[in-house]
NUDREN-306303 format. One record per residue (C-alpha): residue number from 1; residue in one letter; y, x, z. Coordinates in steps of 0.5 Angstrom, whole numbers, plus 500, padded with zeros to 3 digits. Example, Ala and Ser with C-alpha at 12.3 -4.5 7.8 and 13.67 -1.06 7.14 Angstrom:
<atoms>
<atom resi="1" resn="A" yy="491" xx="525" zz="516"/>
<atom resi="2" resn="S" yy="498" xx="527" zz="514"/>
</atoms>
This chain:
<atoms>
<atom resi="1" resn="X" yy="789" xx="818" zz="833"/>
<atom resi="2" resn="X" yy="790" xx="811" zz="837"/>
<atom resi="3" resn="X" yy="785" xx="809" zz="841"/>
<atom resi="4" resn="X" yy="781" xx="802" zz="839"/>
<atom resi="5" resn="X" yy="780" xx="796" zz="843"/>
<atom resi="6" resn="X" yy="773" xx="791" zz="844"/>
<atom resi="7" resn="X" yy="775" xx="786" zz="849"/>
<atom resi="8" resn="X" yy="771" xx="781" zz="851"/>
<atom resi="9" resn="X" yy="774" xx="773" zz="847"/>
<atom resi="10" resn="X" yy="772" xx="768" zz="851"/>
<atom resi="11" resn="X" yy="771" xx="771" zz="859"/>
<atom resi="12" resn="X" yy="776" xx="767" zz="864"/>
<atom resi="13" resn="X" yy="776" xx="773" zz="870"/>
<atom resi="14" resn="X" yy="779" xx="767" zz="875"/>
<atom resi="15" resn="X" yy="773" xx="762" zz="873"/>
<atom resi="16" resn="X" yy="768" xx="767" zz="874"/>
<atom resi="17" resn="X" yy="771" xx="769" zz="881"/>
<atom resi="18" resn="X" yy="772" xx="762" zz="884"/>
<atom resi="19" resn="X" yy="764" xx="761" zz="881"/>
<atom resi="20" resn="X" yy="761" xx="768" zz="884"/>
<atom resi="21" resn="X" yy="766" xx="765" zz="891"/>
<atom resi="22" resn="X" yy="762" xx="758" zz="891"/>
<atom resi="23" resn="X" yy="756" xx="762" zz="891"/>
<atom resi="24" resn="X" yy="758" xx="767" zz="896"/>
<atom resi="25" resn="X" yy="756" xx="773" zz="892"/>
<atom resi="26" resn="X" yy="759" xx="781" zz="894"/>
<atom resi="27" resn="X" yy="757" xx="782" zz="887"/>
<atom resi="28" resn="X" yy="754" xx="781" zz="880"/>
<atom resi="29" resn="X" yy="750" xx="786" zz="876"/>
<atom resi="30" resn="X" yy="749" xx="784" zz="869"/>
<atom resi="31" resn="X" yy="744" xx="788" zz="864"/>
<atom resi="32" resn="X" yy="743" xx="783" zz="858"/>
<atom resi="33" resn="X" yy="746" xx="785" zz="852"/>
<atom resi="34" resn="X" yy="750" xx="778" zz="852"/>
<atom resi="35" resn="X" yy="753" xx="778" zz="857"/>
<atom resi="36" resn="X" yy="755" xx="785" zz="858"/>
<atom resi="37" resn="X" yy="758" xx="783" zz="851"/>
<atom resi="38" resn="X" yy="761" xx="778" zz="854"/>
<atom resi="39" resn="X" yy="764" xx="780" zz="861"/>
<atom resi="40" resn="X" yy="767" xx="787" zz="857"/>
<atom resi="41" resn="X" yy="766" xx="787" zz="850"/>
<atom resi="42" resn="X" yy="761" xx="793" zz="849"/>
<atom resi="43" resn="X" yy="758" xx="792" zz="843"/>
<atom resi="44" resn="X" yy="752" xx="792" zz="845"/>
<atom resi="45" resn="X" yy="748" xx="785" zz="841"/>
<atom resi="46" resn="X" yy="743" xx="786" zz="835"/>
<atom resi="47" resn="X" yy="747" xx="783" zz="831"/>
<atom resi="48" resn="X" yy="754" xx="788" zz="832"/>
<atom resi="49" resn="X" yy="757" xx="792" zz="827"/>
<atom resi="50" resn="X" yy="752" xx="798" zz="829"/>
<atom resi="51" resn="X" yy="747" xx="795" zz="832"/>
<atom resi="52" resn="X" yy="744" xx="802" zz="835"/>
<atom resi="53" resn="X" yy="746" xx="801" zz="842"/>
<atom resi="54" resn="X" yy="742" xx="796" zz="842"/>
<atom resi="55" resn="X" yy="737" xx="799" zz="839"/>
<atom resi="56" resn="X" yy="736" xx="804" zz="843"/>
<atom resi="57" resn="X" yy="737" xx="800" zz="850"/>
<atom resi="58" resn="X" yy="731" xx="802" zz="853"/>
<atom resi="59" resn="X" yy="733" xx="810" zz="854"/>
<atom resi="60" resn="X" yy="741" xx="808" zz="853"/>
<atom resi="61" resn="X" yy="742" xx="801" zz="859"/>
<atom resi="62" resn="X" yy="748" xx="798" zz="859"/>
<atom resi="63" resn="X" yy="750" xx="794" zz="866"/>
<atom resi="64" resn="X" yy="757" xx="791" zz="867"/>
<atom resi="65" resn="X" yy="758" xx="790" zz="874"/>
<atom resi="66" resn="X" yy="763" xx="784" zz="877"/>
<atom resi="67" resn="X" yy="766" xx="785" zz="884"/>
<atom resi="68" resn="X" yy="768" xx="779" zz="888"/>
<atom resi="69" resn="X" yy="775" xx="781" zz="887"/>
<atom resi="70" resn="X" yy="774" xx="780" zz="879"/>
<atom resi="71" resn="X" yy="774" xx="787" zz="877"/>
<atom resi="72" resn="X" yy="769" xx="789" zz="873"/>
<atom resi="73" resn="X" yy="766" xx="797" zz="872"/>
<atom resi="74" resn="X" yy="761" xx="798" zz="865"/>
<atom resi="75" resn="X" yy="756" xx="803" zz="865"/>
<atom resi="76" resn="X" yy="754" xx="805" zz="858"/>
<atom resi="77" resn="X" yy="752" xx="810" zz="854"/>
<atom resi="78" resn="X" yy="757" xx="815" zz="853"/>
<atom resi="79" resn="X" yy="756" xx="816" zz="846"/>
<atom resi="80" resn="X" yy="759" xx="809" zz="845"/>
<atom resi="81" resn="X" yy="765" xx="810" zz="849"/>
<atom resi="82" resn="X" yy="769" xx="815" zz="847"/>
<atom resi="83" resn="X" yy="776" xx="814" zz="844"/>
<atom resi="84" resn="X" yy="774" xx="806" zz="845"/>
<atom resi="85" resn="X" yy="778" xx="802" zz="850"/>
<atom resi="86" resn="X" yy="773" xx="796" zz="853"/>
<atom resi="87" resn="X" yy="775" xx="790" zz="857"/>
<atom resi="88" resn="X" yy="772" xx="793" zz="864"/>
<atom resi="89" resn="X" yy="778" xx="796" zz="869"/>
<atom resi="90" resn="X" yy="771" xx="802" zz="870"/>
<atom resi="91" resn="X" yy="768" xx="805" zz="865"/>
<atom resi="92" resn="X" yy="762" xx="810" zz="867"/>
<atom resi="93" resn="X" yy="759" xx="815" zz="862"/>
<atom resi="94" resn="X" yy="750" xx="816" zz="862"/>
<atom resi="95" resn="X" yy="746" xx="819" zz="856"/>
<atom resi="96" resn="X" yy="741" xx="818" zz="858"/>
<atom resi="97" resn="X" yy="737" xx="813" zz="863"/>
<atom resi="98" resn="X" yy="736" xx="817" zz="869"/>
<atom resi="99" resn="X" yy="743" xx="818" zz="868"/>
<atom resi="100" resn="X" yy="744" xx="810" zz="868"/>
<atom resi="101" resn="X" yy="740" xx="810" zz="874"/>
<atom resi="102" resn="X" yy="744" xx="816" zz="877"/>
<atom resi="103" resn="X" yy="751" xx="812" zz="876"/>
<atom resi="104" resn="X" yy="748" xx="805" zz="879"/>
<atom resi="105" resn="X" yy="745" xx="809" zz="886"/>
<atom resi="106" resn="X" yy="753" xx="812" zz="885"/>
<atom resi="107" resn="X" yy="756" xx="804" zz="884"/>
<atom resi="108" resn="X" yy="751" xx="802" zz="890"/>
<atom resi="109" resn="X" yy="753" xx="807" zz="895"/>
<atom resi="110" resn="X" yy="761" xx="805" zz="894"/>
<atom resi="111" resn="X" yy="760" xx="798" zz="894"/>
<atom resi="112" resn="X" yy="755" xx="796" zz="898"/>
<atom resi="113" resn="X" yy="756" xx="794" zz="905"/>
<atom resi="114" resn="X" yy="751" xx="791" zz="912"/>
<atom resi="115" resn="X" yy="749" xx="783" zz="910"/>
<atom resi="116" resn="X" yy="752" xx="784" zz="902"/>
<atom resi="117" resn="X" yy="750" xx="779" zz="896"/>
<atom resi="118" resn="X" yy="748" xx="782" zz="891"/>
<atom resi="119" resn="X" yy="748" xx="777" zz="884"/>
<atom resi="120" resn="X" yy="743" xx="778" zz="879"/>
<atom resi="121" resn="X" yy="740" xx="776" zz="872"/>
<atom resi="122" resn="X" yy="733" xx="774" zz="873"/>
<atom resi="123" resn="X" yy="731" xx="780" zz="866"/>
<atom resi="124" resn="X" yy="733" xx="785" zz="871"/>
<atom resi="125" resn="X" yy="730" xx="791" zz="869"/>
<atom resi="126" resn="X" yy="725" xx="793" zz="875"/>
<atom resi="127" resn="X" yy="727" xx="800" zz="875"/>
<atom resi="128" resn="X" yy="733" xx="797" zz="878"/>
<atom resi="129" resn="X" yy="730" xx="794" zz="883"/>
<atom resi="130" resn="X" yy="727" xx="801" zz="885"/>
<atom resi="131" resn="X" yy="734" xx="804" zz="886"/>
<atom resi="132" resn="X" yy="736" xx="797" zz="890"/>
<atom resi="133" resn="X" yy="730" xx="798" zz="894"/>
<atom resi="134" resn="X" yy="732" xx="806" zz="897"/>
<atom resi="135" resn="X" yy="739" xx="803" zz="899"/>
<atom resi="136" resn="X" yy="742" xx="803" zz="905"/>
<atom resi="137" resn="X" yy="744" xx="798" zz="907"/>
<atom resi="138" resn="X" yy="739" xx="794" zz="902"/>
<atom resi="139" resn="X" yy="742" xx="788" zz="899"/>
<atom resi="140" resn="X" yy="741" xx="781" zz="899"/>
<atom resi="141" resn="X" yy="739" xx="779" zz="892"/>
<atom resi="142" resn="X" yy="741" xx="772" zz="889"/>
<atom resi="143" resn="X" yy="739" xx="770" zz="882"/>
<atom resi="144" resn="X" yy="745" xx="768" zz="878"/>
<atom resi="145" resn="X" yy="743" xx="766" zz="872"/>
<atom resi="146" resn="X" yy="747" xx="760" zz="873"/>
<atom resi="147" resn="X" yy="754" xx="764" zz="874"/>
<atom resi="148" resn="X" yy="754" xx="767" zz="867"/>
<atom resi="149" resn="X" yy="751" xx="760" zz="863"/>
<atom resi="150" resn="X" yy="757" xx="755" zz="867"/>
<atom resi="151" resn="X" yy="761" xx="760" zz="864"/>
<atom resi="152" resn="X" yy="759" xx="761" zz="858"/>
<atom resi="153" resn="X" yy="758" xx="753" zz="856"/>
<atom resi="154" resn="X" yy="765" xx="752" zz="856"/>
<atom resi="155" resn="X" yy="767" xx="756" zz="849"/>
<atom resi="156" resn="X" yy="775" xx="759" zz="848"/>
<atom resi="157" resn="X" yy="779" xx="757" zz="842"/>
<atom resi="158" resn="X" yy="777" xx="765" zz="839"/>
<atom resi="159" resn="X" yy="770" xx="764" zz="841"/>
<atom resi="160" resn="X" yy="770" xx="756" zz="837"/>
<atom resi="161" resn="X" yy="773" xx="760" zz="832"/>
<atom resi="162" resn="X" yy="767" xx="765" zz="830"/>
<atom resi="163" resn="X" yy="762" xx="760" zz="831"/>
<atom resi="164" resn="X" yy="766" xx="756" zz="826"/>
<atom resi="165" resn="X" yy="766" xx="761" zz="821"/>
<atom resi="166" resn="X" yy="760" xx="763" zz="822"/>
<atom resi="167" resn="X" yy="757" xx="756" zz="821"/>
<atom resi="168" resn="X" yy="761" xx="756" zz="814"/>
<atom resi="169" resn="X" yy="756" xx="762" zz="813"/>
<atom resi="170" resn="X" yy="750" xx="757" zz="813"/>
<atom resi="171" resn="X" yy="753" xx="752" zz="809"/>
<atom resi="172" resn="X" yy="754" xx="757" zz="803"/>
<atom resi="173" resn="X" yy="748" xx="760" zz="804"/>
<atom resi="174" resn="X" yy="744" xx="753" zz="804"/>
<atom resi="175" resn="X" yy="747" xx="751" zz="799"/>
<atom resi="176" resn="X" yy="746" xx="757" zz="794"/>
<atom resi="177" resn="X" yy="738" xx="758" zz="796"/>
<atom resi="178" resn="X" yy="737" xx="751" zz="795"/>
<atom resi="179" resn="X" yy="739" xx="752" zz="787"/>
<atom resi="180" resn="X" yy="736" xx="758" zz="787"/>
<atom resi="181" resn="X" yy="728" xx="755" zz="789"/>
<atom resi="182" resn="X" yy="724" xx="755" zz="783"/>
<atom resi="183" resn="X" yy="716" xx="754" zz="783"/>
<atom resi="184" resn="X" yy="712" xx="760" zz="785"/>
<atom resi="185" resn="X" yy="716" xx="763" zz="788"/>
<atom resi="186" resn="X" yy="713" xx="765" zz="796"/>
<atom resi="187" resn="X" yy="717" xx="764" zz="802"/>
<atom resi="188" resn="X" yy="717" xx="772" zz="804"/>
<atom resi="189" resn="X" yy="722" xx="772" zz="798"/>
<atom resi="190" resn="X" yy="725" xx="765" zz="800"/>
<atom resi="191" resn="X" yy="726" xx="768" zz="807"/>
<atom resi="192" resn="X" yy="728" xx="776" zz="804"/>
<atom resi="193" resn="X" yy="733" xx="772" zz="800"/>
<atom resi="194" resn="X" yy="736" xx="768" zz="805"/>
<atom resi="195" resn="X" yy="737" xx="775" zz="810"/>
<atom resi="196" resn="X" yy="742" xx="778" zz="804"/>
<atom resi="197" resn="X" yy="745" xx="771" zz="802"/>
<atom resi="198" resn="X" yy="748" xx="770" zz="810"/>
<atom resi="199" resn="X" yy="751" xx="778" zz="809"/>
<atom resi="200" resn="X" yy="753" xx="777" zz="803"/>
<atom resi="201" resn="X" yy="757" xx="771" zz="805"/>
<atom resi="202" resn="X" yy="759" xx="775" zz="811"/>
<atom resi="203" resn="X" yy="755" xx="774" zz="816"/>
<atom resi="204" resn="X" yy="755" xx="780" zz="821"/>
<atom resi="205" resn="X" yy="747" xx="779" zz="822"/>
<atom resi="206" resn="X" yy="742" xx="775" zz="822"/>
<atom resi="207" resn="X" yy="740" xx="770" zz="828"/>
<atom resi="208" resn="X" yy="733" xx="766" zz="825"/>
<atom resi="209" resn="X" yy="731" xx="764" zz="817"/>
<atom resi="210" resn="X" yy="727" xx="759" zz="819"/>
<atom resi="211" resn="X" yy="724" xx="756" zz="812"/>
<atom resi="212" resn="X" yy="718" xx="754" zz="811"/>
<atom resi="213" resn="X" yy="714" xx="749" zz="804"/>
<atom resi="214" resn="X" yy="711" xx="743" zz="806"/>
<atom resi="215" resn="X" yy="708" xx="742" zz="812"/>
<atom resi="216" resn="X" yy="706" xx="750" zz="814"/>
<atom resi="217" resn="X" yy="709" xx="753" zz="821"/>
<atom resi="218" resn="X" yy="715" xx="754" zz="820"/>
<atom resi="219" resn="X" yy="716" xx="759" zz="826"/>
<atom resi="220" resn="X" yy="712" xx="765" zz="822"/>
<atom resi="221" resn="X" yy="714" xx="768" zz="816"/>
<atom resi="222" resn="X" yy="707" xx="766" zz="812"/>
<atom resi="223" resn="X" yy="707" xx="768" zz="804"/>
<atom resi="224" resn="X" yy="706" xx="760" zz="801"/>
<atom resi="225" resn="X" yy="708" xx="758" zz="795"/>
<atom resi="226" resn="X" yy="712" xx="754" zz="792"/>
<atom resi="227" resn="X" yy="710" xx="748" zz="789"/>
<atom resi="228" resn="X" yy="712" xx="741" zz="785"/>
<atom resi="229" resn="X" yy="713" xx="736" zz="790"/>
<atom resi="230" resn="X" yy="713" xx="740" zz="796"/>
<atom resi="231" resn="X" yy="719" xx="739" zz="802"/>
<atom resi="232" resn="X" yy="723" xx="746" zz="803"/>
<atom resi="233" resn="X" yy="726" xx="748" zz="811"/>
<atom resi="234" resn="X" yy="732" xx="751" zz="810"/>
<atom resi="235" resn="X" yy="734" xx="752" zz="818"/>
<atom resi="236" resn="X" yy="739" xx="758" zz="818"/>
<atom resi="237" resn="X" yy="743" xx="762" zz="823"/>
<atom resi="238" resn="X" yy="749" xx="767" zz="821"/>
<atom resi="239" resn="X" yy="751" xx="771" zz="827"/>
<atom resi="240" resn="X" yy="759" xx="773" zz="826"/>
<atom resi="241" resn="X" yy="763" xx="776" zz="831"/>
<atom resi="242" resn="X" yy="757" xx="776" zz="836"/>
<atom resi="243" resn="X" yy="757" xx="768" zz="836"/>
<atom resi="244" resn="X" yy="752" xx="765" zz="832"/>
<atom resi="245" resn="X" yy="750" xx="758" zz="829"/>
<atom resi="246" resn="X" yy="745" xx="754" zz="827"/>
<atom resi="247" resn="X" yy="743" xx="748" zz="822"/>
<atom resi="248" resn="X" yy="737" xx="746" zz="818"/>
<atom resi="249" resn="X" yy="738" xx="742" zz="811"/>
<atom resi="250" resn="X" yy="731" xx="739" zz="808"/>
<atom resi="251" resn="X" yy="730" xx="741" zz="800"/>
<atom resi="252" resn="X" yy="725" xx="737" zz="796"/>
<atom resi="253" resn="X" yy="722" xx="740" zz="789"/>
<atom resi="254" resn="X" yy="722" xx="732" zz="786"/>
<atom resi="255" resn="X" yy="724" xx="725" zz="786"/>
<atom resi="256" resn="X" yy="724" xx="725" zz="793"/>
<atom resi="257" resn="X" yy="718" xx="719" zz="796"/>
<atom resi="258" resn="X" yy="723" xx="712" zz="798"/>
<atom resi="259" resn="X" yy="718" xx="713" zz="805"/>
<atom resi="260" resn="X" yy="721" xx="720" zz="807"/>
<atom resi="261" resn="X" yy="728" xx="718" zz="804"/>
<atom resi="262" resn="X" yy="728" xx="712" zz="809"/>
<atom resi="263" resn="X" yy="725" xx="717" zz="816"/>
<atom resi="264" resn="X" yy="730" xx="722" zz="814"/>
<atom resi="265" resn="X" yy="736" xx="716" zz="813"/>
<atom resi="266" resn="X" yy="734" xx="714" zz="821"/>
<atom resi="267" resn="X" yy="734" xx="721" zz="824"/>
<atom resi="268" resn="X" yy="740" xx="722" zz="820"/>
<atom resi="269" resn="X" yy="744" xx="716" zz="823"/>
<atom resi="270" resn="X" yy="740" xx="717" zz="831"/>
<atom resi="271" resn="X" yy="744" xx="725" zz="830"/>
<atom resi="272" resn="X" yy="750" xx="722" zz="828"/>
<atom resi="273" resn="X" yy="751" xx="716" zz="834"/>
<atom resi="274" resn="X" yy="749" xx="722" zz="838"/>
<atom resi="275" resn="X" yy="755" xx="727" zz="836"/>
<atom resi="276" resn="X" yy="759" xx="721" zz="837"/>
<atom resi="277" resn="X" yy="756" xx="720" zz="844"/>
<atom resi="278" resn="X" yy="758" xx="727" zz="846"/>
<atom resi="279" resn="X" yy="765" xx="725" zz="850"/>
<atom resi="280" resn="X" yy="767" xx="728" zz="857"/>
<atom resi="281" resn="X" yy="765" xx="725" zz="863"/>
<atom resi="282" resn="X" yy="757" xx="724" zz="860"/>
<atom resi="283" resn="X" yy="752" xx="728" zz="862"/>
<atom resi="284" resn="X" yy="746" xx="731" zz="859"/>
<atom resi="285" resn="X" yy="741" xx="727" zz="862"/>
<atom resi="286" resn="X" yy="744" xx="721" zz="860"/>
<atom resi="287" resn="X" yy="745" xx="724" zz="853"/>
<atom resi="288" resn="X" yy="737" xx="725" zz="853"/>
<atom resi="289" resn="X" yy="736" xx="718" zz="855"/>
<atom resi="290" resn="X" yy="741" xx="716" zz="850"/>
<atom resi="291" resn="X" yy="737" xx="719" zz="844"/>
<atom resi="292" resn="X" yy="731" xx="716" zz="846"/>
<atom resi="293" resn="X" yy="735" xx="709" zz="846"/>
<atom resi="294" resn="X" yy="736" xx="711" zz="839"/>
<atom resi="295" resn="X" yy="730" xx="712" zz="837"/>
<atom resi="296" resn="X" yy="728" xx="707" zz="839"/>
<atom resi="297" resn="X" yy="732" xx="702" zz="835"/>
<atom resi="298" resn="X" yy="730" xx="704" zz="829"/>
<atom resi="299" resn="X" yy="723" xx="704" zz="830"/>
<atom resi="300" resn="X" yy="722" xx="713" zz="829"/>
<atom resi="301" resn="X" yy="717" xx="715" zz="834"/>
<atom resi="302" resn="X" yy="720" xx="722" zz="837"/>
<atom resi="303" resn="X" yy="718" xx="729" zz="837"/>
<atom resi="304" resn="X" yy="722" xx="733" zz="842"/>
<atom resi="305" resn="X" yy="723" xx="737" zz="848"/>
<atom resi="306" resn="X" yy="730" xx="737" zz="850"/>
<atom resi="307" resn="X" yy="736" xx="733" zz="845"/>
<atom resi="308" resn="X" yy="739" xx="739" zz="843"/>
<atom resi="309" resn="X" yy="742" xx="745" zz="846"/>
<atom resi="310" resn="X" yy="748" xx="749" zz="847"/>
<atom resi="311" resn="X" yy="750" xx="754" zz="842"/>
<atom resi="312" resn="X" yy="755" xx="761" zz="842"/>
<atom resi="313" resn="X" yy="751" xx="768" zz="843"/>
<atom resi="314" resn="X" yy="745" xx="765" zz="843"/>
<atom resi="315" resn="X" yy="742" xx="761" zz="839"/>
<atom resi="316" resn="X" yy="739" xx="756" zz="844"/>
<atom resi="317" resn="X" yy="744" xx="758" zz="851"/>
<atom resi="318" resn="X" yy="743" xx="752" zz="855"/>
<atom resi="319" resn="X" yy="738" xx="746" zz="853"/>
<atom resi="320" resn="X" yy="740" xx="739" zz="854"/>
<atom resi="321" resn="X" yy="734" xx="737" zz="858"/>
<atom resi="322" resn="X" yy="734" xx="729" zz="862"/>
<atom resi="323" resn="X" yy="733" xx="732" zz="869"/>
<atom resi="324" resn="X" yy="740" xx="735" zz="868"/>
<atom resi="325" resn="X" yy="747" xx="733" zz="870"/>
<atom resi="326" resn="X" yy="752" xx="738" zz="868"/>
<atom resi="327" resn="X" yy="758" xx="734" zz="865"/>
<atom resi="328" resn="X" yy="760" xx="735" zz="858"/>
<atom resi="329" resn="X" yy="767" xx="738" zz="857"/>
<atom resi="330" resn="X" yy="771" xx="739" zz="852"/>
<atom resi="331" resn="X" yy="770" xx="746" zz="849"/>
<atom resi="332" resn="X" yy="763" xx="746" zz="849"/>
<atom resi="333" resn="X" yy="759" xx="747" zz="843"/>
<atom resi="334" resn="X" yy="753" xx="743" zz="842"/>
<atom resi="335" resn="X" yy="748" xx="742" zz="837"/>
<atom resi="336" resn="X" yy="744" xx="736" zz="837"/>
<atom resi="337" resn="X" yy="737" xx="736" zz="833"/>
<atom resi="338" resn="X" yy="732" xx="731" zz="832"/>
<atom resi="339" resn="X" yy="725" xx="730" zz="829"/>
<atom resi="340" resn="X" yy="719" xx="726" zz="828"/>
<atom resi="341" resn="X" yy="714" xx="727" zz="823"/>
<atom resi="342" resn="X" yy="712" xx="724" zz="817"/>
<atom resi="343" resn="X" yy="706" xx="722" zz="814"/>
<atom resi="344" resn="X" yy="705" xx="729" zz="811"/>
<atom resi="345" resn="X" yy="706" xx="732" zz="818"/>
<atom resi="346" resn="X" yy="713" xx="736" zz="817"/>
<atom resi="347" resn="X" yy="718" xx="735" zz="821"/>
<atom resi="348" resn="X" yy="724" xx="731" zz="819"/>
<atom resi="349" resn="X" yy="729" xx="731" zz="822"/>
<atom resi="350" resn="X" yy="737" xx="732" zz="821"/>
<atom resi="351" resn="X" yy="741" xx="739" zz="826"/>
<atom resi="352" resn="X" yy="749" xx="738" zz="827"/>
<atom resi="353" resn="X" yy="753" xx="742" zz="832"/>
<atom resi="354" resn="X" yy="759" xx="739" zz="834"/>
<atom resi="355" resn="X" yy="765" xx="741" zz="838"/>
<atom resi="356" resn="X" yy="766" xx="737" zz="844"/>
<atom resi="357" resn="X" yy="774" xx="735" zz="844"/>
<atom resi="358" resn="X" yy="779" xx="731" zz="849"/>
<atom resi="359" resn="X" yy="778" xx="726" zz="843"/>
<atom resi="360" resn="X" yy="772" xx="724" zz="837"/>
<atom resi="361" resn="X" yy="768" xx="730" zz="838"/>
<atom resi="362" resn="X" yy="768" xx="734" zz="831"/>
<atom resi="363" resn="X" yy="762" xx="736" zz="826"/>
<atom resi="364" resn="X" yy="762" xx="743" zz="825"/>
<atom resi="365" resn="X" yy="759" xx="743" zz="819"/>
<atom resi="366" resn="X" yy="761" xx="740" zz="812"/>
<atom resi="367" resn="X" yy="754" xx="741" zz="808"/>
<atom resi="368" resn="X" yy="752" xx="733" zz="806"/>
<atom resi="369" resn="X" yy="745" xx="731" zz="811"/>
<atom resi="370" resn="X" yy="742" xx="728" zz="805"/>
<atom resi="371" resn="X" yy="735" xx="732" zz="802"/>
<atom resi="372" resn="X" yy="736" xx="736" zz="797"/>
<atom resi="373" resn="X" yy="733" xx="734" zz="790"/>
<atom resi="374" resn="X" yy="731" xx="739" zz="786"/>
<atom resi="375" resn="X" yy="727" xx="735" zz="780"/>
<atom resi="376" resn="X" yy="723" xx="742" zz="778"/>
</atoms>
């Protein structure tokens, strides 16, 4: 039987290199299933095919471990390796997680050197920590956090692929559930509906069905039910491939009232203007204060902490918040979503990911923005 192949789609070694050399590090330990997955290929996300390595993380760890020459060693559950071939140049094998500490107190010895930097996540398990502590010598640790988000903000041509598809997932799963909404249902059975719909549509996993009727917390899946003339939320995320997507689409049980119809119109129009602002050499903060210039010309008062954020493993990988500098570049995949309330107090707002190009940035979805009307 021929060996199978997980390699990772979207790491650059010699990006990653040069980014932990500007940094000055000897080393880089990673133990969050994103990037693991991301530096190796390993499995290891909740939305994987089986997501039983996830699953039982807390006794079966997974680490990859980045040396300054560009060579990565994985340490993962042995059950997970065998007759697999990972994008790592060292696999080693644990069954358990005394075993994992027992491989890492290897790796450390092996590597470590007198003044060594040692990169690490900031969700570092504290029993790693422990290890490092009874090292000799002990290394100098720096928090890298930084290293994997510059790294993972630039999406490769397979990766923009997953999310594509992915995205493509929503927009049907949308579609289906807003002609599917009926009077009297609940939002427990509006939400167990999406949850299978996504799957069924192709979706490897779920990444949040947030859906709410009127102006309840959309956040919590409470058991309303539906009623005339109510908003309906409908903001999904499919995962596919590991990567996910996320988009939200309003629905209306009714003649949509002219007063919500004109609000959601504006904050329809401020997002659009703001994909069409994401071109390289712009950075995020003034992409932040370019959002607050368009709420303003057409008179919405805003309700939002950042202008939106970027998208691929996770839902919310970066933020793009007005203190911070980072350049847009081709590659990225950001999503821009903007709010204000109405007079009922729901969220109205409009949510589009956009590929950034050397061109016209391109809107991954192709669901109308409009509000459903569902005259019911």
């Amino acid at each position: 039987m021929s060996q199978v192949s997980f390699k990772p789609v979207g790491l650059d070694r010699e990006r990653l290199r040069a980014l932990m050399a500007e940094r000055k590090l000897d080393g880089l330990l990673l133990s969050s299933p994103e990037n693991v997955f991301y530096t190796t290929g390993y499995p290891a996300l909740p939305s994987s095919g089986n997501p039983i390595i996830y699953a039982l993380h807390n006794q079966l760890p997974c680490f990859a471990f980045v040396h300054k020459e560009g060579t990565i060693s994985l340490l993962a559950w042995g059950g997970a390796v065998m007759g697999i071939d990972y994008g790592a140049d060292d696999v080693r094998m644990l069954f358990n997680r005394d075993m994992a500490v027992a491989e890492l107190t290897g790796l450390f010895t092996e590597v470590l050197r007198a003044e060594y930097a040692l990169g690490v996540e900031s969700t570092l398990p504290y029993y790693v920590y422990e290890v490092l502590q009874h090292q000799a010598p002990t290394p100098r640790l720096v928090t890298a956090d930084d290293i994997l988000q510059r790294l993972r903000l630039i999406k490769a041509p397979a990766e923009v692929a997953r999310i594509r598809k992915s995205t493509a997932i929503i927009d049907q799963t949308v579609l289906e559930l807003a002609q599917g909404l009926r009077l009297g249902m609940s939002r427990l059975e509006l939400i167990r509906e999406a949850k299978w719909r996504l799957q069924y549509n192709g979706a490897d996993g779920v990444d949040h069905v947030t859906v709410a009727f009127g102006s309840a917390n959309p956040e919590v899946a409470l058991d309303e039910v539906l009623e005339r003339n109510q908003i309906v939320t409908l903001d999904l995320g499919a995962a596919y491939g590991g990567y996910v997507s996320d988009n939200r689409r309003l629905a209306y049980t009714g003649a949509v009232p002219p007063a919500l119809k004109e609000l959601h119109g504006k904050l329809c129009w401020i997002v659009a203007e703001m994909g069409r602002s994401l071109r390289p050499g712009r950075t995020f903060s003034e992409l932040h204060a370019r959002a607050f210039e368009l709420y303003a010309a057409v008179g919405v008062e805003p309700m939002f902490l950042h202008a939106g954020h970027s998208i691929g493993l996770q839902v919310d990988e970066y933020w793009i918040l007005g203190d911070d500098h980072t350049p847009v570049q081709p590659g990225m995949v950001l999503n821009i979503e903007l709010y204000s309330a109405s007079e009922e107090g729901v969220m109205i707002g409009d949510e589009e990911t956009f590929l950034v190009t050397d061109g016209e940035p391109e809107r991954l979805s192709s669901l109308p923005v409009d509000i459903i009307e569902r005259r019911l």
